[in-house]
C-alpha positions in Angstrom: 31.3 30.2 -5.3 32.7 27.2 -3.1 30.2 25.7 -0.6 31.8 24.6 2.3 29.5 21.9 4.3 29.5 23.2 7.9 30.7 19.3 8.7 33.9 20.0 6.5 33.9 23.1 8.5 34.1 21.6 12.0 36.4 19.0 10.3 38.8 21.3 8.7 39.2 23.2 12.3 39.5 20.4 14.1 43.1 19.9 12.4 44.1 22.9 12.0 43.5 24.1 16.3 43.4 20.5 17.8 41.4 20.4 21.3 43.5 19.8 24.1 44.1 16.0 25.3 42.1 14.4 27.9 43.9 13.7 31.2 43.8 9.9 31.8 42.4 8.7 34.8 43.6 9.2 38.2 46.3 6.1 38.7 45.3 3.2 40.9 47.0 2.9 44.3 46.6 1.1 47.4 45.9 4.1 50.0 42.6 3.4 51.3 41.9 7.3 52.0 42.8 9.5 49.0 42.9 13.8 48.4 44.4 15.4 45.1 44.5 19.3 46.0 45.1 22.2 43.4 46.3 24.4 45.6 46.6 27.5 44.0 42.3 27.2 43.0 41.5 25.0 46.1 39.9 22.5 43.6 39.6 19.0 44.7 40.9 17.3 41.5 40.3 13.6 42.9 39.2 11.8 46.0 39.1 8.1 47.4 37.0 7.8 50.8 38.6 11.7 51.2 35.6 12.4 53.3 36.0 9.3 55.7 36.5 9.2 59.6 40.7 8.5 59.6 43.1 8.7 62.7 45.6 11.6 60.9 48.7 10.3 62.7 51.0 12.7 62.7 49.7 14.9 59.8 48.4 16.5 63.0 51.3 18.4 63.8 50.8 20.6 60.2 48.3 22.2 63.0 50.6 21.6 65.5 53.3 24.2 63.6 50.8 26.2 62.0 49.4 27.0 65.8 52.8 27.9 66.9 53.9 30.0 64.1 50.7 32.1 64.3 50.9 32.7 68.4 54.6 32.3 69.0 57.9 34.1 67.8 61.0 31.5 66.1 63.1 33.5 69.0 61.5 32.2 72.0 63.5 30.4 74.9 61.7 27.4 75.4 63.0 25.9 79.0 61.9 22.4 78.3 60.0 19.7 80.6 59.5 16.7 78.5 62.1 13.8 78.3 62.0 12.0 74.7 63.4 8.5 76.6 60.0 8.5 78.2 58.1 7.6 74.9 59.4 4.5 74.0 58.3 3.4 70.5 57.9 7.1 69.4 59.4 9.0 66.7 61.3 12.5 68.9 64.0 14.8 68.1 65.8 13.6 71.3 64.7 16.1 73.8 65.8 16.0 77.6 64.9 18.3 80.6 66.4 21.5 81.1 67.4 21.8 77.7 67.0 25.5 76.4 66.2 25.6 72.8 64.8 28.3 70.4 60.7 27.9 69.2 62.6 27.5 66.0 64.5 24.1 66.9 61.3 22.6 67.9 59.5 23.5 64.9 62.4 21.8 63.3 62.5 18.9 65.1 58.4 18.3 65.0 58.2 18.8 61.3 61.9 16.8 60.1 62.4 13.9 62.6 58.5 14.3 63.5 59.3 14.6 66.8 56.4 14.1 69.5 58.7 15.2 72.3 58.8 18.3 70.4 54.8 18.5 70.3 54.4 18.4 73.4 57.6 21.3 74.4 56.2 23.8 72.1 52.1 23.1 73.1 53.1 23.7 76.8 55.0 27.0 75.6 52.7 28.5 73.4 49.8 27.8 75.8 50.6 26.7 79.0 49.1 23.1 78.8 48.8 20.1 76.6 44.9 20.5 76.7 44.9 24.6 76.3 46.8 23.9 73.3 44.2 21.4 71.5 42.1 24.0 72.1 43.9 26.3 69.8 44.3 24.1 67.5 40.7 23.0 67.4 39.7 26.8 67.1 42.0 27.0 64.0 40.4 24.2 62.5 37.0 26.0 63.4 38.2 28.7 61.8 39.3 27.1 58.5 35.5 25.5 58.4 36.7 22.2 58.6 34.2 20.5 60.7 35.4 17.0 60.1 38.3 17.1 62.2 38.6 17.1 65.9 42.4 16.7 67.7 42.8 15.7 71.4 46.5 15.8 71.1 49.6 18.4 69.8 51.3 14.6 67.6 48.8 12.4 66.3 49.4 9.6 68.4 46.4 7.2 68.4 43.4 8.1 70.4 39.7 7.0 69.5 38.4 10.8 69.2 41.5 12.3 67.4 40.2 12.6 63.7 40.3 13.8 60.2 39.4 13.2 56.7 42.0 13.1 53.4 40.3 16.1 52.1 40.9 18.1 55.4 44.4 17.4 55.8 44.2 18.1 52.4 43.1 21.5 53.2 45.2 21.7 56.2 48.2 21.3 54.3 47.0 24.0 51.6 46.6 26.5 54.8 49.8 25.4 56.2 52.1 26.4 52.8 50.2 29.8 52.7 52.8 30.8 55.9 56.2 31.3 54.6 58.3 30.2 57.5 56.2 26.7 57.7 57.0 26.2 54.0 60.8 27.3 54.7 60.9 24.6 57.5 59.2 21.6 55.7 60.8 22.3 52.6 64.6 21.7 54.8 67.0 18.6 54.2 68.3 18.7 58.0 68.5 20.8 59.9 71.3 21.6 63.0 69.8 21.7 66.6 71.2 24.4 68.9 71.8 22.3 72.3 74.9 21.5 73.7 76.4 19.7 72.4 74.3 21.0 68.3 73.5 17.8 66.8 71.6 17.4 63.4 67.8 16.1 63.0 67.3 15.1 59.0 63.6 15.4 57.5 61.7 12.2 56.7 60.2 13.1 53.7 62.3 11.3 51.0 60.2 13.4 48.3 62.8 16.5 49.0 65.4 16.2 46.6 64.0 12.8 44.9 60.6 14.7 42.7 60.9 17.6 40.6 59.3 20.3 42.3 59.2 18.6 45.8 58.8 21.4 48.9 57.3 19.8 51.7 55.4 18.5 54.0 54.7 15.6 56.5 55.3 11.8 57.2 53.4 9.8 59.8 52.7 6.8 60.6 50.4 5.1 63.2 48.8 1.7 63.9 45.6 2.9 63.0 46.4 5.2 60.6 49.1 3.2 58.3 51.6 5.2 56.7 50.2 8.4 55.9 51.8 11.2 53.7 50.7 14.5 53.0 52.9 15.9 49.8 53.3 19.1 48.3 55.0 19.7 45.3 55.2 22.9 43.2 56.1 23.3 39.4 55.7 26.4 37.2 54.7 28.4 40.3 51.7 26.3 40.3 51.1 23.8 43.5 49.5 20.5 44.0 48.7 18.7 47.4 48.3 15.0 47.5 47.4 13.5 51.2 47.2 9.7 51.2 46.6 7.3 54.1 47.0 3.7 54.8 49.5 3.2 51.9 51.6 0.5 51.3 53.9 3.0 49.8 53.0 6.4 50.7 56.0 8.4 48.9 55.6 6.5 45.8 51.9 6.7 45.8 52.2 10.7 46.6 54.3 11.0 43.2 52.2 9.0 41.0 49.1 10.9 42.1 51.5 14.1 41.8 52.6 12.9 38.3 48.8 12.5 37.8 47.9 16.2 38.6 50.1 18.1 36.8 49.3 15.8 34.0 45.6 17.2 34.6 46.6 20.9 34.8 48.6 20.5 31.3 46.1 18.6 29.5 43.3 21.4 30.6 45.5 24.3 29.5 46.2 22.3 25.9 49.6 22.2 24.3 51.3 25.4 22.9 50.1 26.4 19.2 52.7 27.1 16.6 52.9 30.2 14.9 
């Protein structure tokens, strides 16, 4: 009879069913505030100050949209009352009084261009006033059991109390891409508004069409936020969430920590065995 040392045993397996490779470490980058999502298990795969006091810029409107979406219909008239030439050094889809646009051009032209003109048109629609509609969206936070954010305003501009956290908007973002027609809208190249006369409104996110599995979701950028990003990306029918903020260069960043998490999800399933 051959004795096989349970050593040699271990050994012998070992080469024949290899374990499956260690990820390597998340990659360094210079966000100061950092959230790697798993979307489809909710897992926080890495963080970097993800739980610190941030000003979310406009990463605020995912709520803004989500809000809308939720109470409002992509048919309604919206008569609007807010004049985009009036908010000098502000990003807007170019909105004038007494236009007559569809919800659904405004969700466009908040989410695309990132449009605070349109933030403010579609929170006076949806509920009457700028500060019934923080409400709203404070109650949806509430709801998601976030209880590190606070808004005071429909687009992220600056404001000492306006607030959030990487892993929130992380979150946020996660709950946001759960409603199909947000994901259809911040997964769009361009889109054509219907005013007269129609003019098109192109998406910021230079993620779409540039990284393999890119659909979505927000830019922003304020003084006290930096340049923020908050990137989904979806591969195999599996989706990751990166929010970053303060980044010197918050599209690349967002892929290389992309890169980095399906990296993770491969190296925990292990490579395919032959036979």
């Amino acid at each position: 009879m051959v004795r096989v040392s349970l050593a040699a045993l271990v050994l012998l397996v070992t080469v024949i069913l290899p374990l499956p490779a260690a990820a390597a470490g998340p990659p360094a980058v210079g966000a100061t505030e950092v959230a790697v999502l798993d979307a489809t298990t909710g897992s926080l795969l890495f963080g970097k100050n993800e739980r610190a006091a941030v000003h979310p810029a406009s990463l605020t409107k995912m709520v803004t949209a989500l809000v809308a979406l939720e109470e409002g219909r992509l048919d309604d008239v919206v008569v609007i009352d807010v004049d985009a030439s009036a908010m000098p050094r502000s990003t807007v889809m170019g909105l004038r009084p007494g236009m007559v646009l569809p919800l659904e051009d405004l969700l466009y032209g908040l989410m695309l261009p990132s449009g605070n003109d349109a933030a403010l048109a579609i929170g006076r629609h949806i509920a009457g006033s700028d500060a019934a509609f923080v409400t709203m969206m404070n109650q949806r936070i509430r709801w998601m059991g976030l209880r590190h954010t606070r808004f005071v305003n429909p687009h992220g501009l600056d404001h000492p109390d306006h607030l959030s956290t990487a892993e929130d908007l992380a979150r946020i973002a996660r709950e946001a891409m759960l409603n199909d027609q947000f994901a259809t809208i911040v997964a769009a190249r361009s889109w054509v508004v219907r005013a007269d006369p129609p003019y098109r409104i192109s998406n910021l996110n230079t993620l779409l069409g540039s990284y393999l599995g890119a659909d979505g979701i927000k830019v922003g950028y304020t003084r006290r936020a930096g340049r923020a990003y908050a990137a989904s990306a979806t591969r195999g029918g599996h989706r990751m969430i990166v929010v970053v903020l303060h980044s010197p260069n918050p599209a690349a960043e967002s892929a290389l920590l992309l890169d980095w998490a399906f990296a993770q999800r491969r190296a925990g399933e292990g490579e395919p065995r032959e036979g």
